[in-house]
Structure formats: structure tokens, C-alpha cells
C-alpha positions as CSV (number, residue, x, y, z in Angstrom):
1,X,165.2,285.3,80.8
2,X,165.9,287.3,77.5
3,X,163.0,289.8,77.3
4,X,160.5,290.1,74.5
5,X,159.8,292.1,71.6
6,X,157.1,294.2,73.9
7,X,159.8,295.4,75.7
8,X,160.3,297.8,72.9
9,X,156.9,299.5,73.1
10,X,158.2,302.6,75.2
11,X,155.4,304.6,76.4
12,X,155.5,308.5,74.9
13,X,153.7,311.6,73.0
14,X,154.0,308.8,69.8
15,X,151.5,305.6,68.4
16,X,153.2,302.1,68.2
17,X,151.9,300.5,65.1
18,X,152.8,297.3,62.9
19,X,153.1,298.1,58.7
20,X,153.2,295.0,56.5
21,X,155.6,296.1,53.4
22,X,157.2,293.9,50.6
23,X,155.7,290.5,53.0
24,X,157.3,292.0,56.3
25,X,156.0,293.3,59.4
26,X,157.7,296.2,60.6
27,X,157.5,297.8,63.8
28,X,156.9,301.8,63.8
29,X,156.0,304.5,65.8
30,X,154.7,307.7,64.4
31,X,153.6,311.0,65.8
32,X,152.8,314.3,63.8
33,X,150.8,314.8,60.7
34,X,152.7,316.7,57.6
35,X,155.1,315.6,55.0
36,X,156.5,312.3,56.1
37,X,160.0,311.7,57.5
38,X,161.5,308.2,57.9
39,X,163.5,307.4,60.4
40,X,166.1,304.9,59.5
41,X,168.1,303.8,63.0
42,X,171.6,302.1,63.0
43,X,173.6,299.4,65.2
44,X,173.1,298.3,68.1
45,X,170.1,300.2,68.3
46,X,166.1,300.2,67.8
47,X,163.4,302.9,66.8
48,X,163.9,304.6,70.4
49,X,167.5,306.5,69.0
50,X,164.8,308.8,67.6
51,X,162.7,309.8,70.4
52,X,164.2,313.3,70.4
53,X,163.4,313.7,66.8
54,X,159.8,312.1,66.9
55,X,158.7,315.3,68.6
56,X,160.9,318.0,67.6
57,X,159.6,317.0,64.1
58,X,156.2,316.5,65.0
59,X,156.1,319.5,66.9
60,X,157.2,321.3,63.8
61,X,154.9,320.3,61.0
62,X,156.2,316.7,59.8
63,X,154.9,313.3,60.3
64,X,157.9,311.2,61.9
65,X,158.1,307.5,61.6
66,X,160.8,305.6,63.1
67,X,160.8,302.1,61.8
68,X,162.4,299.0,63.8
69,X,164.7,297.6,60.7
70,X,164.7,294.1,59.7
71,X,165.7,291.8,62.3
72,X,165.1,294.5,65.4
73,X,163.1,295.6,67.6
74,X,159.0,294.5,67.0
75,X,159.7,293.9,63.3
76,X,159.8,290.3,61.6
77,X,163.3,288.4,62.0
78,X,163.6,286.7,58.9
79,X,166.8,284.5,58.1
80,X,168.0,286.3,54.9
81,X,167.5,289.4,53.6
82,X,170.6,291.4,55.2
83,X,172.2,292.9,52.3
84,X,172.0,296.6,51.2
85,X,169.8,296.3,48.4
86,X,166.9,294.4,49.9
87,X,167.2,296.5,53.0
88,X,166.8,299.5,50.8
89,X,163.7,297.9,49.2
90,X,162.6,297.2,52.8
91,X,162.3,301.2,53.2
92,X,161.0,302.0,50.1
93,X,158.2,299.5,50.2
94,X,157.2,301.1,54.0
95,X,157.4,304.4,52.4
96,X,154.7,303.0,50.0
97,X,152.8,301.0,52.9
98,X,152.3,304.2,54.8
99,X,150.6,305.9,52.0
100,X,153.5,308.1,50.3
101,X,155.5,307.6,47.2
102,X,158.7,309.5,48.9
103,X,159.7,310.7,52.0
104,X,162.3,312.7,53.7
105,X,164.7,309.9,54.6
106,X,167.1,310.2,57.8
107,X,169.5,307.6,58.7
108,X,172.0,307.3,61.0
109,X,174.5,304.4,61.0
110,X,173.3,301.5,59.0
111,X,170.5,303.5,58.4
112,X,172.1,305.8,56.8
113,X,173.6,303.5,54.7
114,X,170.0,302.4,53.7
115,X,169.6,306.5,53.1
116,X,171.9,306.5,50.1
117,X,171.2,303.4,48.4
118,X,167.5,303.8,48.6
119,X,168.6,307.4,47.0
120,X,170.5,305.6,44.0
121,X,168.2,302.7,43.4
122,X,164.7,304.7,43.8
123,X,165.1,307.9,43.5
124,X,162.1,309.1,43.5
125,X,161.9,307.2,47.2
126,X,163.9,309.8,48.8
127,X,162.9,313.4,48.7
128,X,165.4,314.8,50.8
129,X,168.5,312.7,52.6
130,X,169.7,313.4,55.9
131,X,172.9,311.2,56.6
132,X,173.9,311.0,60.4
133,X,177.5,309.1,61.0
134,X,177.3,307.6,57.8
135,X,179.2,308.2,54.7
136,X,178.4,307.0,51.4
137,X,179.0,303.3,51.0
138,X,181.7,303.5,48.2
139,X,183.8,306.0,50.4
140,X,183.4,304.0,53.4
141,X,184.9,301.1,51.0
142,X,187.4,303.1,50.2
143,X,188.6,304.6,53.0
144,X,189.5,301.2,54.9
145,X,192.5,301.1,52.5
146,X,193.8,304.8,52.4
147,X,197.0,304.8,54.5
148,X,197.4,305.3,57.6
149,X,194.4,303.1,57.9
150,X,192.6,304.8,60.3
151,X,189.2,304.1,59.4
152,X,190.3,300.4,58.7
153,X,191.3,300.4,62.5
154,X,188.6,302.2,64.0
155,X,186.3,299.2,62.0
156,X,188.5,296.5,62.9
157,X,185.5,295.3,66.0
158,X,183.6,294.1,62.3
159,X,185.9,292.0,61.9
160,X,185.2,290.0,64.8
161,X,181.6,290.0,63.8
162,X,182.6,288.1,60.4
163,X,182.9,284.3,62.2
164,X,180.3,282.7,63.0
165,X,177.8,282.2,66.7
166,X,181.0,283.6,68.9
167,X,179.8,287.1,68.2
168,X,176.3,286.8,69.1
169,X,177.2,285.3,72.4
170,X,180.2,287.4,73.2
171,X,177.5,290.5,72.5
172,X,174.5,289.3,74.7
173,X,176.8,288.0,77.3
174,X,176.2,289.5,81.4
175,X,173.1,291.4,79.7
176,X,174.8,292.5,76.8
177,X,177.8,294.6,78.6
178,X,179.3,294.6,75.3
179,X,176.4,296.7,73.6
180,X,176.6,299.0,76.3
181,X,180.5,299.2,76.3
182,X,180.5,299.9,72.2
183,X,177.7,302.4,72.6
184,X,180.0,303.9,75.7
185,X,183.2,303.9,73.4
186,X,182.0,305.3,70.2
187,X,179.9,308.1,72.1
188,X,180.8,311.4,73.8
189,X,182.4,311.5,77.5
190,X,179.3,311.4,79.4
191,X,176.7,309.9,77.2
192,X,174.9,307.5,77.8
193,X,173.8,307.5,81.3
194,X,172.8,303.9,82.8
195,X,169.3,303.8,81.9
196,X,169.6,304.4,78.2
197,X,172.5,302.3,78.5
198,X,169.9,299.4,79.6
199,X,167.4,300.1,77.1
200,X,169.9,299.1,74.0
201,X,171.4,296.2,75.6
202,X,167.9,295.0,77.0
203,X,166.4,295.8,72.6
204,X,169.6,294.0,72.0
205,X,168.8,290.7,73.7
206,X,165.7,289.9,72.3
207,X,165.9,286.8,70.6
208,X,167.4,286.6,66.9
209,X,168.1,289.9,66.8
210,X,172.2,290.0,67.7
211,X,172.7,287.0,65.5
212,X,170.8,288.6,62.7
213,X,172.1,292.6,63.6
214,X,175.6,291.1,62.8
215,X,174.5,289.8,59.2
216,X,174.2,293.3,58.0
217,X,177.7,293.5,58.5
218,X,179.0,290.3,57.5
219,X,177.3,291.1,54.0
220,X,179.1,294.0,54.0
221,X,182.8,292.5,54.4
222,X,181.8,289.5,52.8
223,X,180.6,291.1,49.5
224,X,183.4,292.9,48.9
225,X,184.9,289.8,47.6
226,X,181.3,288.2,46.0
227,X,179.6,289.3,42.6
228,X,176.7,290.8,44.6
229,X,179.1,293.4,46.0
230,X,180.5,294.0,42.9
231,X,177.3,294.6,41.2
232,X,176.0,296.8,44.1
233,X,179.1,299.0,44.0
234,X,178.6,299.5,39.9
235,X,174.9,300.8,40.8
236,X,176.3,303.1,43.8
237,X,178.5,304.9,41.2
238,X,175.4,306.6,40.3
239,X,174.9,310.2,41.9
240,X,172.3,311.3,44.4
241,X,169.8,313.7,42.9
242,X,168.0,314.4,46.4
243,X,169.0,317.0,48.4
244,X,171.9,315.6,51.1
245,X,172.5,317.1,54.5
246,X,175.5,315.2,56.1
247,X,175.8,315.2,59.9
248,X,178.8,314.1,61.9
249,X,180.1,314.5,65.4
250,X,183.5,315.2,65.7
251,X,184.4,313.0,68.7
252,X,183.2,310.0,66.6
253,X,185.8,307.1,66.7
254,X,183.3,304.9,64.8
255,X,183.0,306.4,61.6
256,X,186.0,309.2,61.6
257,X,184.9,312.7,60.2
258,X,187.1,312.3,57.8
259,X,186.2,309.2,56.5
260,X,182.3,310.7,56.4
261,X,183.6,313.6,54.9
262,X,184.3,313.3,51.2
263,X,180.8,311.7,50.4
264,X,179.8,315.2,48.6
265,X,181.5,314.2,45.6
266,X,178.6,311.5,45.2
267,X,176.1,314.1,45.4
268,X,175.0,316.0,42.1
269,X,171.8,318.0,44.2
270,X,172.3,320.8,47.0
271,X,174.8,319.0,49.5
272,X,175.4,320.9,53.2
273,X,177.8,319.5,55.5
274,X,177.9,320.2,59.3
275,X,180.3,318.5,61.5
276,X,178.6,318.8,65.3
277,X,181.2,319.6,67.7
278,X,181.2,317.6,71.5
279,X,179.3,314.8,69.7
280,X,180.0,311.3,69.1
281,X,178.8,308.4,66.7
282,X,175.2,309.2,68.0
283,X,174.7,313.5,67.5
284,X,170.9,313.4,67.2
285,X,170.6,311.7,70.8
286,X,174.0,313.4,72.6
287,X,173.1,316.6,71.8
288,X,169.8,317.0,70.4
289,X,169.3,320.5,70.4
290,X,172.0,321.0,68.4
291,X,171.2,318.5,66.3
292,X,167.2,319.3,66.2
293,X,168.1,322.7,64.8
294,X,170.4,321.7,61.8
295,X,167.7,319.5,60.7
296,X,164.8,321.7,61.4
297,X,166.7,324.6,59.2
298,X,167.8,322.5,56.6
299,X,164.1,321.5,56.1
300,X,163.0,324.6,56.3
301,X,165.5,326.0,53.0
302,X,163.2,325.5,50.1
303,X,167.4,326.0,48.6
304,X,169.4,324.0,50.9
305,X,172.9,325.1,49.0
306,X,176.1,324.7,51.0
């Protein structure tokens, strides 16, 4: 039996809470009281990845929410609605729903992704961007085509994801041994141990949500090619004006360094770079001390210059 969404209400030093924002329900869970920092998860994942960070930032002055994104988790599953734009508008309406006009926004993955367009299309959403494993989208889109076509290789399981219904069951097949085996590949030697490893796949076979985690990416290859993807590409051109902290594990064979890496040049604000050494596609839960205390200090720099 495929579990249910309350198998996502993990017990901790953190409140479980649902926001209604732009007609959704979304899923959070909060702890802390301060300025606000969203927490914007990525695939094949849930709110959980940021269990580390919900104290860490709690315990150091900041309200943390981590949000279960459209189609995950507790939040509503609605059949459309998978593109970058509206996902954006998604996270800007919470923002609003929890009371602020902006918040610090942190995003790993997908949610990073989410991170920069909410900083080009409402600026004044995003106060300060932290991008974990996620480079902007136009040199992500660009570096699938620079030779040798590393990154283009290292994406090629996407492809897969473009056809239709053989994904989703290929994904939640035997409990979701996929999940855990991308998780396992993209991730340092080591990480994650079985029990983690259970939690995603177990988030990840709740009903609806494999078919409609695999619609973010098929807007993504599938626009390239459409006038929405054309039209969101023109807006992206535009630079960030918040203050960007880019975070990258060097073992990551998801999202190479080096595809992350030239994203700065969209940035017109303070930009920092740090590349986390003996971490994967998932720093802030691999090694989260290391990760805690480049975040922590970067918040910390009222100038956060390189």
C-alpha cells in the first residue's frame, strides 16, 4: 500500500503547518522567530532535506520555513502548474501568505532554480539568494551543448523522464529503489545511510507525486523548443540584484561544478562562491556543519563581497 501524505509529518524541535498561497495549500514546517528564510527543496526530495538547517537557523536568530513544493510532500497536487514561472509565483505568494514581503530564499536543486527566477521576476521577493547544486537556468541551458558534453551526459537520466507513465513506474517500482539509487549515485561515498534512504523513496511514493515531480523536468526540456521557453529565457537575461551565495559540492555528478560555476556573471549584487569539498549533489545534508557555517557567515556579512 503506497503510504500517505501524513507520512511526511516527521516529528522534531519544528511546527507542521498548512499555508494557502496564490489558491494552493502548501505544506510547511517552521521553527525560530527572526527574519524569515525559505527553504526551497529539490528532486526527489520533500521539506525534510532541510532538517539540519531548520535548527541551525533557528538556533541562530532566523525564522526557517521549509515548504513541501507543488506536487510533494503535504502540499496540493494539482495537474498543471510545473513550469518555472508559476513555480516561482508559488514561492513568492507563500512569502506573502506567511506575513513578509521578502525573504532570504535558499534552494537547492529545483529549488534553486525557483531561487533565481523568483530573483529576476520579483525582486523585491528575494532579499538574499542562497543557490545549493544549482546554477542559473540560462547556464544550465547552455552548458548541455558546450563540448565535451559533460553536463549534457551527466543529465542524460532527464531524458528518460521526457516520455510519458514509464518513468513514474520505473521510479516507484520495488519501493522506489530507483529514488534511493539516484540519491546514492549523485551523493558522496557514504551518504545516505538506509534510513534516510527510506524516508525519500517512502515521500516519493505518495500518490501523484512521481508523476507530477517529473513534469518539472519535462517543462524544462520541452520548453526549450516552445514559445514559453523562449519567453522565459528573454526575462532570465535580466541580472540578480540580491545578494547570491553559490554552494556546490565538488563530488557532484548531477550538476558538475563547473557547469554551476559560471552563474556569477548573472549576478550584478555581492556574489561569493564556495565549492564544499567531500560533498555531493546534496552539501547541506552530507556535511552540514560545513555547510551550516558558510551559510550562517554569509548571513552574518552585512557586505557579503567575494
Amino acid at each position: 500500500m503506497a503510504p500517505d501524505e501524513t507520512s511526511v509529518q516527521i516529528e522534531g524541535p519544528w511546527t507542521h503547518r498548512t499555508v494557502h498561497a496564490r489558491g494552493t495549500r502548501f505544506h510547511v514546517v517552521e521553527a525560530g522567530h527572526g527574519p524569515l528564510v525559505l527553504l526551497l527543496h529539490g528532486f526527489p526530495q520533500f521539506w525534510w532535506t532541510w532538517r539540519h538547517q531548520l535548527v541551525s537557523l533557528a538556533a541562530a536568530g532566523y525564522r526557517a520555513v521549509a515548504v513541501d513544493l507543488r506536487g510533494y510532500g503535504g502540499s496540493d497536487k494539482p495537474p498543471r502548474g510545473y513550469d518555472l514561472p508559476t513555480l516561482a509565483s508559488d514561492a513568492t505568494g507563500l512569502t506573502r501568505a506567511l506575513g513578509e514581503t521578502g525573504a532570504i530564499v535558499v534552494g537547492h536543486d529545483w529549488g534553486g532554480l525557483l531561487g533565481w527566477t523568483m530573483a529576476v521576476m520579483d525582486p523585491k521577493s528575494v532579499h538574499r539568494l542562497v543557490a545549493v547544486s544549482s546554477p542559473h537556468p540560462l547556464r544550465l541551458r547552455g552548458s548541455m551543448f558546450v563540448p565535451p558534453f559533460r553536463q549534457f551526459r551527466a543529465s542524460s537520466y532527464a531524458l528518460g523522464f521526457q516520455v510519458p507513465i514509464l518513468p513514474e513506474r520505473r521510479l516507484t517500482a520495488d519501493g522506489a529503489a530507483r529514488v534511493g539509487r539516484l540519491i546514492d549515485r549523485w551523493s558522496r561515498p557514504g551518504w545516505p545511510d538506509k534510513e534516510t534512504s527510506r524516508t525519500y523513496r517512502e515521500a516519493f511514493r505518495i500518490p501523484a507525486v512521481a508523476h507530477l515531480a517529473l513534469e518539472y523536468h519535462r517543462w524544462l526540456g520541452r520548453s526549450q523548443f516552445r514559445p514559453d521557453g523562449h519567453r522565459f529565457a528573454r526575462v532570465m537575461r535580466r541580472h540578480v540584484e540580491a545578494p547570491t551565495l553559490q554552494v556546490h559540492g565538488a563530488l557532484d555528478r548531477c550538476v558538475l561544478p563547473r557547469t554551476a560555476h559560471g552563474s556569477g556573471r548573472h549576478v550584478a549584487a555581492p556574489y561569493r562562491w564556495r565549492l564544499i569539498e567531500g560533498a555531493g549533489h546534496y552539501p547541506h545534508e552530507e556535511t552540514p556543519e560545513v555547510f551550516d557555517a558558510e551559510l550562517l557567515g554569509w548571513l552574518a556579512d552585512p557586505e557579503p563581497r567575494r
